[in-house]
C-alpha positions in Angstrom: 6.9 5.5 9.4 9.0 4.5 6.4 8.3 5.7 3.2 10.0 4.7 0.1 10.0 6.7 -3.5 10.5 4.3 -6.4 10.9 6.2 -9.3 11.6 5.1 -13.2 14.1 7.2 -15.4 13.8 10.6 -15.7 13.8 13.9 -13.8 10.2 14.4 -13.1 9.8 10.8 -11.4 11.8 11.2 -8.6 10.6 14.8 -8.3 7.5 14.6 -7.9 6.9 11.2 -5.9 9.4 12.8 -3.2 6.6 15.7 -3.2 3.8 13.3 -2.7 5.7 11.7 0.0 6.8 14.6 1.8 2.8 15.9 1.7 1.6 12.1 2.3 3.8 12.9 5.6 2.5 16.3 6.6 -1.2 15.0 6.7 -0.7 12.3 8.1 1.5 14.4 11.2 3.9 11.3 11.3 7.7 11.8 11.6 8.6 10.0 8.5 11.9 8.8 6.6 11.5 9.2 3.1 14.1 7.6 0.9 15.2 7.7 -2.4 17.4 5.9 -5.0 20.0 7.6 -6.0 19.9 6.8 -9.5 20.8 10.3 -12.0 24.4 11.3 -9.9 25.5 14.9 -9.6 22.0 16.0 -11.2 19.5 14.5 -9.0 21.5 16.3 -5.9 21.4 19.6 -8.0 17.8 19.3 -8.4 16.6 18.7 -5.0 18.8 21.7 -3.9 16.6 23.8 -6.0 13.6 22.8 -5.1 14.6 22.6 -1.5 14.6 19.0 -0.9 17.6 18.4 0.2 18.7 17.1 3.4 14.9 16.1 4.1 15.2 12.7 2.6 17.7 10.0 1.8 19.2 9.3 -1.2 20.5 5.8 -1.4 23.4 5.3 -3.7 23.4 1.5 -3.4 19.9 1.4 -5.0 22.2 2.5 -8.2 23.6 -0.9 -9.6 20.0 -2.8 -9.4 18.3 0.3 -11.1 20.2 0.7 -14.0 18.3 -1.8 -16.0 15.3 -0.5 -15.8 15.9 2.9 -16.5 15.6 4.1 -20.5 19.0 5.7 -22.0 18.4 8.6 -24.5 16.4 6.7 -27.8 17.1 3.6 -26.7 13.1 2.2 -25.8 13.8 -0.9 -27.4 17.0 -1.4 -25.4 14.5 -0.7 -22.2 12.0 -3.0 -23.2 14.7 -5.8 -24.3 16.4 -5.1 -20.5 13.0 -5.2 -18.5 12.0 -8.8 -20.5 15.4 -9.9 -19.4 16.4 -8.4 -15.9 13.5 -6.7 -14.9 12.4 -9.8 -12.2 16.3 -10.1 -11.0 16.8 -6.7 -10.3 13.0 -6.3 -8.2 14.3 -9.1 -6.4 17.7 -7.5 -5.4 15.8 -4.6 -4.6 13.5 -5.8 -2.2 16.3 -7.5 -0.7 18.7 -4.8 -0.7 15.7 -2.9 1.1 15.2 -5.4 3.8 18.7 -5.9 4.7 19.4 -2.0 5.2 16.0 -0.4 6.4 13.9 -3.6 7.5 10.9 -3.2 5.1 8.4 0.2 4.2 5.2 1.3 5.3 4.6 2.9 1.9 5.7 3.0 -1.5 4.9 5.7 -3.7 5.8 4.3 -7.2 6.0 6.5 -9.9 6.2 5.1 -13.3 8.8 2.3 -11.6 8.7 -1.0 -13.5 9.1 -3.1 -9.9 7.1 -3.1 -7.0 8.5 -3.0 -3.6 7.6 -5.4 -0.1 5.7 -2.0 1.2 3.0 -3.0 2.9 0.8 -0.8 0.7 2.0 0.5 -2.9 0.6 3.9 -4.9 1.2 3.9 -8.7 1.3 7.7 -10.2 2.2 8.5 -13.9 1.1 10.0 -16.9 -0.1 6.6 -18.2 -0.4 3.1 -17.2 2.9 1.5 -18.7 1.8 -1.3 -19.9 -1.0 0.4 -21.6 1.8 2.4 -23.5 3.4 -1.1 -24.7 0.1 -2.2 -26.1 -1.4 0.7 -27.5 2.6 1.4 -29.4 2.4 -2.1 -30.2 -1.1 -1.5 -32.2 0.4 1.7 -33.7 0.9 1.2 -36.9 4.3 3.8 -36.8 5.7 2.6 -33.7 5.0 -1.1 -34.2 7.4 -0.3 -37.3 9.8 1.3 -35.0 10.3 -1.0 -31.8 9.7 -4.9 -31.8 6.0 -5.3 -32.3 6.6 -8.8 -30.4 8.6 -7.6 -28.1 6.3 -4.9 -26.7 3.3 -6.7 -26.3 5.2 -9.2 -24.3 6.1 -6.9 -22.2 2.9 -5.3 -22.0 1.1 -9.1 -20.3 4.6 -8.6 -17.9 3.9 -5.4 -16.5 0.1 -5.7 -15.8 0.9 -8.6 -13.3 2.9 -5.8 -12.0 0.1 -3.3 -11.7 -2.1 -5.4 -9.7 -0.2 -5.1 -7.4 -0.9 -1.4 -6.8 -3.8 -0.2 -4.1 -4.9 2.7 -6.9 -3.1 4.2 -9.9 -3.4 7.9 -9.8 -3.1 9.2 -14.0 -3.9 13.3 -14.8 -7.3 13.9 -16.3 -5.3 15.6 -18.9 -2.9 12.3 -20.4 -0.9 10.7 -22.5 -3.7 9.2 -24.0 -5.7 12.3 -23.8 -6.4 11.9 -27.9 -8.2 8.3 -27.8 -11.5 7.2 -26.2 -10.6 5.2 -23.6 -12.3 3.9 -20.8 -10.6 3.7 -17.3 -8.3 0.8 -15.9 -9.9 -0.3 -12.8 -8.4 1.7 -9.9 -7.4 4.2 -12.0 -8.5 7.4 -10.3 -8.2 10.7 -12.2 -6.0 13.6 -10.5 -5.3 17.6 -12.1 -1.6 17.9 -13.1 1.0 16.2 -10.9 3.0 19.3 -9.8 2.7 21.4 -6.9 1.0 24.9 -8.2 3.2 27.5 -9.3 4.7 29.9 -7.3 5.8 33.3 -8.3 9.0 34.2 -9.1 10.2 37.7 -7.8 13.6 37.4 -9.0 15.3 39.4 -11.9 14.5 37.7 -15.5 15.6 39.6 -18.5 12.4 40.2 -20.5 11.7 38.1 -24.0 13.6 35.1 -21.6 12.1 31.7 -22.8 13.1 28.2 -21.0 14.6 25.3 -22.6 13.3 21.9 -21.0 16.3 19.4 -20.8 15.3 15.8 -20.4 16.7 13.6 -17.5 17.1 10.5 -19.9 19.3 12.6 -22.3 17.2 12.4 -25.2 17.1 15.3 -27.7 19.2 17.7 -25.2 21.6 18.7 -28.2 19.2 19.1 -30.7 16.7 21.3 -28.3 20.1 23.5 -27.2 20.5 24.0 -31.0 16.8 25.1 -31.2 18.1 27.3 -28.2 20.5 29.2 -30.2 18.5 29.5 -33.3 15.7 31.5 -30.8 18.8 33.4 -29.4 19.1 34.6 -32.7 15.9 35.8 -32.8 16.4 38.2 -29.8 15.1 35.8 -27.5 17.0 34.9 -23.6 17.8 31.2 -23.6 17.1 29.4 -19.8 18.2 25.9 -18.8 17.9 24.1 -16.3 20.9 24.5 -13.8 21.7 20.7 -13.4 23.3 20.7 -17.3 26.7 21.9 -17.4 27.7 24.5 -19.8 28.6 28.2 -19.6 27.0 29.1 -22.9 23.5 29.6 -21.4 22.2 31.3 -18.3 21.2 28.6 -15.8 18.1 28.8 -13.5 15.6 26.7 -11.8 12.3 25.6 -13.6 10.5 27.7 -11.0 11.6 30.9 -13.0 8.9 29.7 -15.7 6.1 31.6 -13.7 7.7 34.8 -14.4 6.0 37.1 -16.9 9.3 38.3 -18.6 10.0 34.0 -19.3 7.3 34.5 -22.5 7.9 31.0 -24.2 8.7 27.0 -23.2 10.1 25.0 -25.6 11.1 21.0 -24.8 10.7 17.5 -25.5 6.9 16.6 -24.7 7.3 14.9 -21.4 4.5 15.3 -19.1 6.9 16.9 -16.3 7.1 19.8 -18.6 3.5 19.8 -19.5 2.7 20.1 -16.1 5.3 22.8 -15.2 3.1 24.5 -18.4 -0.6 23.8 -16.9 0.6 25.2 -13.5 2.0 28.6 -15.2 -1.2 28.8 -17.9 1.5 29.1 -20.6 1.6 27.1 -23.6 4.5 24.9 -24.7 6.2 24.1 -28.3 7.4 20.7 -28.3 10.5 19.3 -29.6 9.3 16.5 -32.6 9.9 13.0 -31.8 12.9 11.4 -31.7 13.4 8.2 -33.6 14.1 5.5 -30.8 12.8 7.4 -27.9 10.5 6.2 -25.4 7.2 5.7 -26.9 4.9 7.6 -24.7 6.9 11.2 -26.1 5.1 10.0 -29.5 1.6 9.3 -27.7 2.0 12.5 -25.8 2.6 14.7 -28.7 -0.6 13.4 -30.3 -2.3 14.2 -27.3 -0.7 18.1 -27.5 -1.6 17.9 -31.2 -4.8 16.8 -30.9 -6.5 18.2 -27.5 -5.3 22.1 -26.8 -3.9 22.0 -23.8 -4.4 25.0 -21.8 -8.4 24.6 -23.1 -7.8 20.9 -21.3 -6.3 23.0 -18.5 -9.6 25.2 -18.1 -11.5 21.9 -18.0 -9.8 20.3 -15.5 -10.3 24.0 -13.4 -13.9 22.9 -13.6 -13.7 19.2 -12.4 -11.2 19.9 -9.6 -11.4 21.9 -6.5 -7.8 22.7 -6.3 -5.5 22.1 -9.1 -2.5 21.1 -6.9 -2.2 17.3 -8.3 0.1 16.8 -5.5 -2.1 17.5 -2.5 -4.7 15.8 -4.4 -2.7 12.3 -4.5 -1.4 12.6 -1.2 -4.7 13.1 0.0 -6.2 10.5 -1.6 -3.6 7.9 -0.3 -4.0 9.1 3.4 -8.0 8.6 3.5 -6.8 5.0 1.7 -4.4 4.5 5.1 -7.2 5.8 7.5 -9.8 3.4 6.0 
């Protein structure tokens, strides 16, 4: 069986849909190739070595050329809407043939937040939020239809959802990015608890008052949330990165560390990777404000942080869901989909 992880920009994307595969794999007791474009360098290959996810699937560096435009650069959302109205058909269509040519087609594709849809013969959607639900709803926003072209959103918007048909379910966290609105449900949108793996202790040495900086993959706000880093060093506080960003001025660990007790604060830009990193742990998170130009579900997110406390969401979601390990829950979710 062939599975293949198309993720959008970010760190958290291709994290987290190579988990699902991976566990899509072990319940379905199928030796399995799982790859993966190779789309963030040096980092993504640092990454996976931490979380020990290396060498079990295949990252595919000549996926790299027909990803780039789709992927956001730091506070440039209107650039990534411009690019996906313009290339986003041209580059799904080298994909797909790119795909065919070197591994002969997919059984699966887990898509997470990816603004093309493979040939796989059955495709999963997973993501805080339905993206073309984030064009429209920044469209009607009075701020960001200021910010980004109003036009130009919801034209993208009526492009993507003839994208998201295609999918067999689209699998969003009860906990959002439109957690703050009423909303009703798109249909075959099924609700999952956070989208990470649960948390793990950490029995390694942390020096006590430690607190972890977030870094984004897209490159958004990381100088100004390293600054924020030093002002809390000043404080008497022990700054953590992660240990993908190359500098020698902070100590550099994992994300995993966060379940320590001696790491006592999280600070970073309000993506939902970090969130969920947050939700497993039960420790709450200060979020870096909104940066002008960057992508618009950061600004729906943080209304949703503002607006709907989330480890009180957290204890909620306890009560709806059996087991709190998003992961497993999608996974298991697409298998009984397969076996229907």
């Amino acid at each position: 069986m062939k599975i293949f992880v198309n993720p959008t920009h970010g760190n958290a994307p291709f994290i987290i849909g190579t988990h699902v595969a991976l566990q899509v794999a072990l319940e379905l007791g199928k030796e399995v190739e799982i790859v993966v474009p190779h789309i963030n360098g040096k980092r993504q290959e640092i990454i996976l070595k931490d979380l020990g996810l290396d060498g079990i699937v295949k990252l595919d560096q000549g996926l790299k050329e027909f990803y780039d435009p789709l992927l956001m650069k730091a506070y440039g959302f209107e650039e990534h809407v411009s690019s996906l109205l313009s290339f986003r058909k041209l580059a799904e269509e080298n994909i797909k043939r790119y795909l065919d040519q070197n591994y002969g087609g997919f059984d699966l594709e887990i898509n997470y937040g990816a603004k093309i849809v493979t040939e796989a013969e059955k495709s999963y959607y997973a993501f805080p939020a339905i993206f073309s639900e984030i064009l429209m709803r920044s469209a009607d926003n009075k701020f960001l239809s200021n910010v980004f072209n109003e036009r130009k959103l919801r034209a993208c918007s009526f492009m993507m959802k003839e994208v998201e048909e295609k999918f067999e379910f689209m699998f969003i966290p009860d906990y959002h990015t439109f957690s703050y609105l009423e909303r009703e449900n798109f249909e075959r949108e099924i609700k999952t608890p956070p989208q990470q793996p649960l948390a793990r202790g950490f029995d390694g040495e942390i020096l006590e008052n430690s607190m972890y900086f977030m870094l984004s993959g897209t490159g958004s706000d990381i100088d100004s949330i390293l600054e924020k880093a030093r002002e809390f060093r000043s404080e008497g506080f022990n700054p953590i990165i992660p240990s993908w960003y190359e500098t020698d001025e902070f100590q550099k660990m994992s994300p995993k560390v966060i379940s320590h007790p001696n790491v006592v604060q999280l600070y970073g830009r309000a993506g939902f990777g970090f969130i969920w990193d947050a939700q497993q742990v039960g420790k709450k998170v200060i979020h870096h404000p909104y940066g002008h130009g960057d992508d618009a579900e950061i600004y729906h997110n943080i209304k949703t942080l503002e607006s709907l406390d989330m480890l009180e969401a957290t204890e909620k979601m306890r009560e709806k869901f059996s087991d709190m390990d998003g992961i497993k829950y999608i996974a298991s979710r697409i298998v009984a989909d397969l076996r229907a």
